[in-house]
C-alpha positions as a printed NumPy array, in Angstrom:
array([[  88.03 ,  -83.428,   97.938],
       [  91.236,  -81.511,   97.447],
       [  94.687,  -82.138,   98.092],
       [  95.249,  -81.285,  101.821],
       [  91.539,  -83.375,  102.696],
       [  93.243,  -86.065,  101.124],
       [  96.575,  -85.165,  103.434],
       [  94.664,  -84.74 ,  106.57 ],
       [  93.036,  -88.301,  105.969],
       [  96.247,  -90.122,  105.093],
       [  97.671,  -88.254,  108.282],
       [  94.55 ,  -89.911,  110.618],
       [  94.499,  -92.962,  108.804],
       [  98.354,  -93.592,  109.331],
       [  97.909,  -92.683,  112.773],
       [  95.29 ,  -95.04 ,  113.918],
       [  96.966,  -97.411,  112.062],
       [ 100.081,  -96.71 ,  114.152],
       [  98.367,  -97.09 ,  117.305],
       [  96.711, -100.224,  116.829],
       [ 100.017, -101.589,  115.581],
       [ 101.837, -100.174,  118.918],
       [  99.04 , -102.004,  120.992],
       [  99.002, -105.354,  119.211],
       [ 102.923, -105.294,  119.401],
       [ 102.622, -103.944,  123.245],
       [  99.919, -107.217,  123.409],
       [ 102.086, -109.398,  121.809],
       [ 105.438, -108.984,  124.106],
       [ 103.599, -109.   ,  127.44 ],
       [ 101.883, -112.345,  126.362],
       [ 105.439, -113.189,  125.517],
       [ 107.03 , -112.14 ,  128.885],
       [ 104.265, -113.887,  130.86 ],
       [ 104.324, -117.131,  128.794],
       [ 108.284, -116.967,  129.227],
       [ 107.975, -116.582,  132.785],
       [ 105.608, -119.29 ,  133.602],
       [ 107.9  , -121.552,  131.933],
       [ 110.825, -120.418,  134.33 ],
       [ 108.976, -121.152,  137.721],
       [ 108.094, -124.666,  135.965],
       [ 112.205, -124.451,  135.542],
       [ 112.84 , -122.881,  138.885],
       [ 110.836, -125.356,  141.073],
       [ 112.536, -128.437,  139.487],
       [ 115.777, -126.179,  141.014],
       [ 114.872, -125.468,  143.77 ],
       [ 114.172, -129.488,  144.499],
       [ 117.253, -130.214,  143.228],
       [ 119.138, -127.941,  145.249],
       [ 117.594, -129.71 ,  147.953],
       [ 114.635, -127.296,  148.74 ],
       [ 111.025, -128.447,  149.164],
       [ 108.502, -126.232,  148.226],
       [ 106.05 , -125.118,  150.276],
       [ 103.61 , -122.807,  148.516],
       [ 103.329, -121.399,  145.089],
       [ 102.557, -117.85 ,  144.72 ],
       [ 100.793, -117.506,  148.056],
       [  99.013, -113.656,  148.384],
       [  98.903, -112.519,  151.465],
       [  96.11 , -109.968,  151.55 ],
       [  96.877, -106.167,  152.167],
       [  94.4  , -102.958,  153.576],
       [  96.179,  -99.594,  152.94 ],
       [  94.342,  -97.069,  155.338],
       [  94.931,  -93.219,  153.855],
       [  92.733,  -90.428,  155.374],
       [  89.887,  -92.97 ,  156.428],
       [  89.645,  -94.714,  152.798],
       [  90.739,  -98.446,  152.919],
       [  92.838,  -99.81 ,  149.562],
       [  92.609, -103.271,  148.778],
       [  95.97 , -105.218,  147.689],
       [  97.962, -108.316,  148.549],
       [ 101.768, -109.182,  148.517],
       [ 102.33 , -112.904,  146.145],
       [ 105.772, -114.083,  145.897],
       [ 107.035, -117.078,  143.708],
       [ 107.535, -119.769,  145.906],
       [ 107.961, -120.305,  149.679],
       [ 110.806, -123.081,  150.364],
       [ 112.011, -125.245,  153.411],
       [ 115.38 , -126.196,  153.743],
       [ 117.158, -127.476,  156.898],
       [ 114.232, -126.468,  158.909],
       [ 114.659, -123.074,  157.958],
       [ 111.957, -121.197,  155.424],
       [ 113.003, -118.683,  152.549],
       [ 110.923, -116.91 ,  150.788],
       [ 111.766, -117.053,  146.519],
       [ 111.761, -114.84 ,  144.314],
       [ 112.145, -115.617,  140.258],
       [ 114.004, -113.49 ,  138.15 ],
       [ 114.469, -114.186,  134.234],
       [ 115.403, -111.825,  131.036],
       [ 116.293, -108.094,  131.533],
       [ 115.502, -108.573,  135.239],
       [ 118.649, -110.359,  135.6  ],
       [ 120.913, -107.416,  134.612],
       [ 119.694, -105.689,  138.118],
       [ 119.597, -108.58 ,  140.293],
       [ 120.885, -106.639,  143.297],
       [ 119.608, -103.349,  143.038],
       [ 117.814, -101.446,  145.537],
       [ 114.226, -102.147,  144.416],
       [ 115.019, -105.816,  144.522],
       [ 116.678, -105.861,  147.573],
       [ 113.38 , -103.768,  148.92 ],
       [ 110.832, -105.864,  147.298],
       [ 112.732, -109.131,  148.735],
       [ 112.813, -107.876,  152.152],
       [ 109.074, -106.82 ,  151.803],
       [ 108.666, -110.495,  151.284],
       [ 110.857, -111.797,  154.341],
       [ 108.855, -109.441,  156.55 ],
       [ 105.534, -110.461,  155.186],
       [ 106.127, -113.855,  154.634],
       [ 108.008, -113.943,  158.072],
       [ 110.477, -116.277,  157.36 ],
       [ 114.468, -117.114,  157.636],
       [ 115.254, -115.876,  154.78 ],
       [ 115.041, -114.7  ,  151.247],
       [ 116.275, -116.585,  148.014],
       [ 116.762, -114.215,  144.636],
       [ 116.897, -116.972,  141.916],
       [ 118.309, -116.116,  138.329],
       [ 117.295, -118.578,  136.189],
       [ 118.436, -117.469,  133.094],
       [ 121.87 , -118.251,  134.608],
       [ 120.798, -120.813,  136.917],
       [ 122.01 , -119.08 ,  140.245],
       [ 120.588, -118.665,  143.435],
       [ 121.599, -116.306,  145.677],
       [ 120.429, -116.344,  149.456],
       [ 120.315, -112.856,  151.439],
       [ 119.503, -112.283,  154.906],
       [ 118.637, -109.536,  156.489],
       [ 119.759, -107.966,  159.992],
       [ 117.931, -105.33 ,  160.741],
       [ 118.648, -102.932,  163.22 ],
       [ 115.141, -101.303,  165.029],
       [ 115.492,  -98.159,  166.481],
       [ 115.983,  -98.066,  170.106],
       [ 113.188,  -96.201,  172.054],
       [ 114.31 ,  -95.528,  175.596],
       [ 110.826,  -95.025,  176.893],
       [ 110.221,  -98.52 ,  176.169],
       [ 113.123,  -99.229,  178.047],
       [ 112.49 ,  -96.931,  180.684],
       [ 109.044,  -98.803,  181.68 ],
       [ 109.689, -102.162,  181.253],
       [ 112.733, -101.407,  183.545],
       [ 109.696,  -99.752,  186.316],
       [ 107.861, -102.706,  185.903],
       [ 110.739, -105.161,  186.88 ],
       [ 111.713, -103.029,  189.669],
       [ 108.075, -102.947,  191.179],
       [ 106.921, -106.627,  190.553],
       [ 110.765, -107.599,  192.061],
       [ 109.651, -105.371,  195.429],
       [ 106.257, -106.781,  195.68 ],
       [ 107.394, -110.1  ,  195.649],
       [ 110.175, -109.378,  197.803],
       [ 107.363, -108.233,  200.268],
       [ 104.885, -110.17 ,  199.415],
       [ 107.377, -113.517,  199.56 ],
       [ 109.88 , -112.141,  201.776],
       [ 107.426, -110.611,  204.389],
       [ 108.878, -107.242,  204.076],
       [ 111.9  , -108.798,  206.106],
       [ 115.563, -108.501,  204.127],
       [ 117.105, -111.353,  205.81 ]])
């Protein structure tokens, strides 16, 4: 063997070496994140009961069928918890770590109404529990107004009001 064969294999060795180092770490922190965040919903249902919330449902999936071009995708929607308080129902969502930092961004504000319109409840809870704060959003969502739907549900009043007037009335005004 000469000098660059011996290169070359010091090369592949230290890379396969550095790739099964990158996936053990990789391994590692995700077992990390997921052991850390099973510990917070223990954390977060204790405060959610002591903020005076009972809790319905852990992690309930509600099963989802994506239709594109004729082929069906399987998924579901799971949030953390699903909560009654003062007859009212929120659906909870646990935050912990680096997620805090972005509490109210866009994609959480998305993914929480997701929840409130799949979950079809009151309202939505966003729960940091590194800091121990819950915050409670609600949603009023404005639905586009289509006047044809308008249009013929005010036909249909006007014709069921003149057959009952006839039918009722018998065809006399007074």
């Amino acid at each position: 063997m000469t000098q660059v064969d011996f290169w070359i294999l010091g090369i592949i060795c230290g890379l396969v070496l550095a790739y099964y180092l990158l996936k053990c770490y990789r391994s590692y922190a995700i077992k990390r994140r997921l052991k850390t965040a099973k510990h917070a919903e223990k954390r977060a249902k204790q405060f959610l009961e002591e903020e005076g919330y009972k809790v319905i449902k852990i992690q309930p999936r509600v099963p989802v069928i994506t239709h594109v071009n004729g082929k069906n995708y399987k998924n579901h929607i799971k949030v953390d918890f699903i909560v009654k308080k003062n007859s009212k129902t929120y659906v909870v969502d646990v935050k912990t770590g680096k997620q805090v930092e972005r509490l109210l961004d866009a994609d959480i504000r998305r993914q929480l109404l997701e929840y409130y319109l799949v979950y079809r409840t009151d309202g939505a809870l966003l729960l940091d529990m590194t800091n121990k704060k819950l915050y409670n959003l609600k949603f009023d969502i404005e639905m586009p107004h289509n006047c044809k739907v308008y249009l013929a549900i005010l036909v249909a009043f006007v014709f069921g009001f003149v057959v009952a007037f006839f039918l009722f009335g018998g065809g006399k005004f007074f």
